[in-house]
C-alpha positions as CSV (number, residue, x, y, z in Angstrom):
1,X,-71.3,78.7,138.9
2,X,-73.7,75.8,138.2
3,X,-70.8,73.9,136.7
4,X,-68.7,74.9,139.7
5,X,-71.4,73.4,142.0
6,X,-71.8,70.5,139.9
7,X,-68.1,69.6,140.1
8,X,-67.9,70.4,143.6
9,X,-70.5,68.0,144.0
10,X,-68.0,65.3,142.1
11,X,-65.3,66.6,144.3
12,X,-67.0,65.8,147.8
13,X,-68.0,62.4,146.5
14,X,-64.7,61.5,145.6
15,X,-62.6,63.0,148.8
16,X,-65.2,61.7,151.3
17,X,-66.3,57.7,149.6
18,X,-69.8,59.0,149.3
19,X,-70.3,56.5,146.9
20,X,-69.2,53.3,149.3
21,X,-72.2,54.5,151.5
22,X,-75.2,51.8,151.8
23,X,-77.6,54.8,152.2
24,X,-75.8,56.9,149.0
25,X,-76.7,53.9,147.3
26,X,-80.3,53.6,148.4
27,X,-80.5,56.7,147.1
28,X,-78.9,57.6,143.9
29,X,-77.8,53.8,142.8
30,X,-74.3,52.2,142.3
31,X,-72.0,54.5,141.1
32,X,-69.9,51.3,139.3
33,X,-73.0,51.4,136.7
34,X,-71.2,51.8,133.5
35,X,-71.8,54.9,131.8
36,X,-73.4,55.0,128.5
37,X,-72.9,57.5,125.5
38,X,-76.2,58.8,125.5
39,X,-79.3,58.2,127.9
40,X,-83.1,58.8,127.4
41,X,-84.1,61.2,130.1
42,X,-87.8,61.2,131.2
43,X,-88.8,65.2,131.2
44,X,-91.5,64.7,133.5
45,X,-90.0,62.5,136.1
46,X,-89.7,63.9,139.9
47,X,-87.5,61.6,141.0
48,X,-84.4,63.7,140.0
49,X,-83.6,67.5,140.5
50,X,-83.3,69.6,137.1
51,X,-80.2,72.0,137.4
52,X,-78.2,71.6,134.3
53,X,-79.9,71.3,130.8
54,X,-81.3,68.0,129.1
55,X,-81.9,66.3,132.8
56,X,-78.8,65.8,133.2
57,X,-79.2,64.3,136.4
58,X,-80.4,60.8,134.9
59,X,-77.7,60.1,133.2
60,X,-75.9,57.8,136.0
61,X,-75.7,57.8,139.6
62,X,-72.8,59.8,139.8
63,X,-74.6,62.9,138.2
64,X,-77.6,62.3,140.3
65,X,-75.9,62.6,142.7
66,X,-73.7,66.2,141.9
67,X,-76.9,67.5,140.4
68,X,-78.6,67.2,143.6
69,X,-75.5,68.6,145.5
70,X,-75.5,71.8,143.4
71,X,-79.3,72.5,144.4
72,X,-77.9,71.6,147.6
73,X,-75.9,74.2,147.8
74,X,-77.3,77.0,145.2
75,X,-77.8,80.1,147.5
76,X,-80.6,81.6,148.2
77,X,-82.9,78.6,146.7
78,X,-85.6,77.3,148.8
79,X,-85.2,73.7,147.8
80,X,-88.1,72.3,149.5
81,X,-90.4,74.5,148.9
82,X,-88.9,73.8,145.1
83,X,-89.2,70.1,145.3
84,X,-91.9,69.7,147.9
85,X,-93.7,67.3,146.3
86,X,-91.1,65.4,144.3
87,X,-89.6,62.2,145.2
88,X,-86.2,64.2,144.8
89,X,-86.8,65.8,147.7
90,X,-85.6,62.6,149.9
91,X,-82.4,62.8,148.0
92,X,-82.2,66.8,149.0
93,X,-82.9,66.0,152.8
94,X,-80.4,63.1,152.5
95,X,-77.7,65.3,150.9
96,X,-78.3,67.8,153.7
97,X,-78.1,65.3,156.4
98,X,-74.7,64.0,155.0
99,X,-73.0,67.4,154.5
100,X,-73.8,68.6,157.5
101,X,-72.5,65.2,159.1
102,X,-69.1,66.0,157.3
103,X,-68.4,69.1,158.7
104,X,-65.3,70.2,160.2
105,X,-64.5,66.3,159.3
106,X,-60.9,66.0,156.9
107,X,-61.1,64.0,153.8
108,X,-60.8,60.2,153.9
109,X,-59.1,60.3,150.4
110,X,-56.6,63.0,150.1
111,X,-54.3,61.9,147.5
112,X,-51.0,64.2,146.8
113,X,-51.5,67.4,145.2
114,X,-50.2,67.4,141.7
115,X,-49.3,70.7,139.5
116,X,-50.6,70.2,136.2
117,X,-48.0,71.4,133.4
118,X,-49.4,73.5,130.6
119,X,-46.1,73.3,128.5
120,X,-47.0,70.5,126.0
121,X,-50.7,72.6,125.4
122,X,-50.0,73.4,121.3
123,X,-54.1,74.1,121.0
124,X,-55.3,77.3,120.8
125,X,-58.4,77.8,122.7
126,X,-60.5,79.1,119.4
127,X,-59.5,75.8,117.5
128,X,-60.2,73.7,120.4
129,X,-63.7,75.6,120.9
130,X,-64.3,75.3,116.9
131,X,-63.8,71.3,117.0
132,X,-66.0,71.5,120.0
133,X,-69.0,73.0,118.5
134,X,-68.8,70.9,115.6
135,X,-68.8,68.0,117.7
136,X,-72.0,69.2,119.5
137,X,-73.4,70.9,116.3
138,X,-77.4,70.2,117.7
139,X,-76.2,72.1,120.6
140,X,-75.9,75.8,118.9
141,X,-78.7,77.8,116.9
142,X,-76.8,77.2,113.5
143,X,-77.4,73.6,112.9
144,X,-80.2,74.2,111.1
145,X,-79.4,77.4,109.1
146,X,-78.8,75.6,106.3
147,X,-81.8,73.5,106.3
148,X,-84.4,76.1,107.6
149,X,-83.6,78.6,104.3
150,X,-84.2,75.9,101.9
151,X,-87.6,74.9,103.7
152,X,-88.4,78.9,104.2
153,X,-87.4,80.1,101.3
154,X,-90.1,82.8,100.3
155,X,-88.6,86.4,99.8
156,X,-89.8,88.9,102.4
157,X,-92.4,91.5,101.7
158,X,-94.1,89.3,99.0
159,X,-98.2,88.8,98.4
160,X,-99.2,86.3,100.5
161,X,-95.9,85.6,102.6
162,X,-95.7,85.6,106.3
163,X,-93.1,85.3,108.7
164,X,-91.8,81.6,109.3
165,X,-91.5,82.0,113.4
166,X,-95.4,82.7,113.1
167,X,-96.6,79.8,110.7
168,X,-94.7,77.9,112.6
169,X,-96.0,79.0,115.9
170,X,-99.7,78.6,114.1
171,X,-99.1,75.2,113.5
172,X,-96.8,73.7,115.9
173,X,-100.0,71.4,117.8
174,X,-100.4,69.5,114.2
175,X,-96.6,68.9,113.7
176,X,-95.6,67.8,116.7
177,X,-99.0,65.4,116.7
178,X,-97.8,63.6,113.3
179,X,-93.9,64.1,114.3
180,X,-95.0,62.0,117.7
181,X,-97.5,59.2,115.9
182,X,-94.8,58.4,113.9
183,X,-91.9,58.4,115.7
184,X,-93.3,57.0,119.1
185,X,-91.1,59.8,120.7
186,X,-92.8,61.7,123.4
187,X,-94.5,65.1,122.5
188,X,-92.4,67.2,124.9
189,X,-89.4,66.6,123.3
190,X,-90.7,67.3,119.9
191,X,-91.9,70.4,121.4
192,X,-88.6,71.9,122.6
193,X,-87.1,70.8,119.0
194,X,-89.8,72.9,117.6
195,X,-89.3,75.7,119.7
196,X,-85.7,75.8,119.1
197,X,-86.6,75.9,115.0
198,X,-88.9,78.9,115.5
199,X,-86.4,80.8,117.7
200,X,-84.2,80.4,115.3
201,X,-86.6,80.8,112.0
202,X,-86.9,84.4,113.9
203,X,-83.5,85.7,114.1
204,X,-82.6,84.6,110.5
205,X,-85.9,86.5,109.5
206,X,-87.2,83.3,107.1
207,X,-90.2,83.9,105.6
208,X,-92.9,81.4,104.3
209,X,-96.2,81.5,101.7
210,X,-98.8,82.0,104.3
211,X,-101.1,79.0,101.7
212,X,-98.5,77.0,100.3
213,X,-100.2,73.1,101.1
214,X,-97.2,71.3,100.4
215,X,-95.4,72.9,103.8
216,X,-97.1,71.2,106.2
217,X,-95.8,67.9,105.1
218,X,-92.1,69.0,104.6
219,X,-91.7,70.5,107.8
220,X,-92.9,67.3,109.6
221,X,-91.1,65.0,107.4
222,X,-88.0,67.2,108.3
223,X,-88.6,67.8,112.3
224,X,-89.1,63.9,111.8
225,X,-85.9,62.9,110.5
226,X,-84.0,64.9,113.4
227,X,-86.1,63.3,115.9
228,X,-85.6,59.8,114.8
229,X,-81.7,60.0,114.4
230,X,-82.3,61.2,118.0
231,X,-83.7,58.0,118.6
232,X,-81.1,55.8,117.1
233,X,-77.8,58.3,118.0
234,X,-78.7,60.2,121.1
235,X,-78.4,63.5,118.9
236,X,-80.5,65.8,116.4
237,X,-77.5,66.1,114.5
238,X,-77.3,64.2,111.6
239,X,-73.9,62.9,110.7
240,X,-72.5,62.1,107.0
């Protein structure tokens, strides 16, 4: 239903030249602005409503704009009380002030409806959903399987081992301090890499020796190389 919302968003934008709008505009930017690959979000910003993950919002006008529409239009949510004291809020109020200005009004773009034909589909959804995560490999818990039982390798049970999820939790404030100093990427972002290794060093049920001084500096140098082909790609994933 948030995608749903999202799209309707698009939908109204499109049917009613929303974007042609001097005050759409003032608000949410140009939506000509030539959309980029990847985009560097700022996780702390208030200027933009958070609705789908990785702040999507930012990523161009257009989505700004549909983000803002689906908090719109999310029942039950008390969007000012939300973003009281965020400079999203204007763009809430203005979206509420449009919509309820189109009301009862018919689309000024209603181009012909068109029936889409399925015939010439020869994907099955499983493969096209397999090339998919691939793709967007970061994006799922087993990314890092392979990585995270070479790095926490100890057997379970043994003298002097602990469980990976808690050394990690232990020392997340010193890794993400030397991941940050020398990669210049913000510590937030780090942090939710970090959290994402844990939660997953958990379910696999990796181990770790609770003394072993050499760990400290592989998981860092590891957690560093994701972030800084984040940097240069706009992804954690590292390709070949």
């Amino acid at each position: 239903m948030k995608l749903m919302r999202h799209e309707a968003g698009h939908a109204y934008s499109y049917a009613y030249r929303l974007q042609h709008k001097k005050k759409w505009q003032q608000h949410f930017g140009l939506a000509s602005t030539e959309a980029g690959d990847t985009y560097r979000p700022r996780p702390y910003s208030r200027s933009y409503v958070i609705h789908l993950d990785d702040w999507y919002a930012q990523s161009h006008p257009d989505e700004d704009w549909a983000e803002t529409f689906a908090v719109w239009l999310t029942p039950g949510l008390d969007w000012r009380t939300r973003y009281g004291d965020w400079k999203a809020l204007q763009k809430l109020e203005y979206t509420d002030e449009l919509m309820r200005s189109l009301a009862g009004k018919p689309p000024v773009h209603n181009p012909p409806f068109k029936v889409a034909e399925y015939h010439f589909l020869n994907l099955k959804l499983k493969t096209y959903y397999a090339r998919k995560r691939k793709a967007y490999a970061d994006s799922f818990p087993d990314f890092y399987d392979k990585d995270l039982r070479s790095l926490f390798a100890a057997p379970a049970g043994g003298e002097g081992v602990e469980k990976a999820s808690l050394w990690l939790q232990r020392r997340r404030r010193s890794i993400v301090k030397a991941v940050s100093l020398w990669s210049s990427e913000h510590k937030f972002r780090i942090d939710q890499l970090l959290k994402k290794i844990t939660a997953r060093c958990e379910a696999l049920g990796l181990h770790v020796p609770a003394n072993d001084p050499n760990l400290d500096l592989q998981v860092a140098t590891y957690v560093t190389s994701l972030t800084m082909n984040y940097l240069f790609t706009g992804r954690f994933k590292r390709t070949k």
